[in-house]
C-alpha positions in Angstrom: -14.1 -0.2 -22.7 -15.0 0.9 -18.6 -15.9 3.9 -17.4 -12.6 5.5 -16.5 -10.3 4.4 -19.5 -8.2 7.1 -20.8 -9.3 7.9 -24.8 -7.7 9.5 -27.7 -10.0 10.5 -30.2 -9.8 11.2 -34.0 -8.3 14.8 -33.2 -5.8 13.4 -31.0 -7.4 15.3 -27.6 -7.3 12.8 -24.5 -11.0 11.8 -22.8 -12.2 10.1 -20.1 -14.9 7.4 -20.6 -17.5 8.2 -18.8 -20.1 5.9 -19.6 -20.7 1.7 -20.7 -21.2 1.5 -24.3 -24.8 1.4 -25.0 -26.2 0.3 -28.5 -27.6 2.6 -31.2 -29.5 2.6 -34.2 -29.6 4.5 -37.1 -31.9 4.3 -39.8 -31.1 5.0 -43.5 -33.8 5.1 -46.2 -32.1 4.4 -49.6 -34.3 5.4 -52.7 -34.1 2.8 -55.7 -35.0 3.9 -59.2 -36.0 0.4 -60.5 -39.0 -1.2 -59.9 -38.6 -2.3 -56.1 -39.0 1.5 -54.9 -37.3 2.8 -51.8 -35.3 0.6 -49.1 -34.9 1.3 -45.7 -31.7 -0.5 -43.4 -30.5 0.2 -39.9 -27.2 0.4 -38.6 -26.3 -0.2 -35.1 -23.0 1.2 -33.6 -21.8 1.8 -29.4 -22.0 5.2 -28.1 -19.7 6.7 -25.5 -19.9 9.7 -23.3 -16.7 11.0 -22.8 -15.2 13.8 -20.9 -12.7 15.9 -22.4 -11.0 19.1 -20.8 -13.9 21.8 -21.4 -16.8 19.4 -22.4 -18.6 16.4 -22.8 -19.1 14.6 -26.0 -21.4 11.3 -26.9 -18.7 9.5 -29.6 -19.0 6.2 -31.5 -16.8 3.4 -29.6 -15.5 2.5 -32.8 -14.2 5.5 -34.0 -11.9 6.5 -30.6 -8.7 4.6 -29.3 -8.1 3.2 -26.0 -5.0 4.0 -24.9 -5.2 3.1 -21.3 -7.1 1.0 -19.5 -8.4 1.4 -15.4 -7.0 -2.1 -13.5 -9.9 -3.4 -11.4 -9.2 -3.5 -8.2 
């Protein structure tokens, strides 16, 4: 994914990447009844800001669809 591919996202409206992926974390704490006590794991994922008709939007590179990539020229 470039800045300038054409999107489709999970509502179907067409976007325009606007930015290169950049990494992001997420931390989860998971609470354990037993005798180890509470865990805590990360999860990393892509963000994406992408421009849509009447806004912009950060999105998850995973969860849109490129449907058309800019040639380099």
């Amino acid at each position: 994914m470039k800045i300038g591919d054409l999107i489709v996202d999970r509502d179907g409206q067409l976007g325009i990447i606007l930015t290169e992926p950049r990494l992001a974390t997420a931390t989860r704490a998971r609470v354990s009844y037993s005798d180890s006590g509470s865990e805590a794991y990360c999860e990393e994922y892509y963000l994406i800001d992408v421009q849509f008709p009447r806004y912009v939007e950060s999105l998850v590179a995973d969860e849109v669809e490129l449907i058309n990539e800019l040639s380099s020229r």
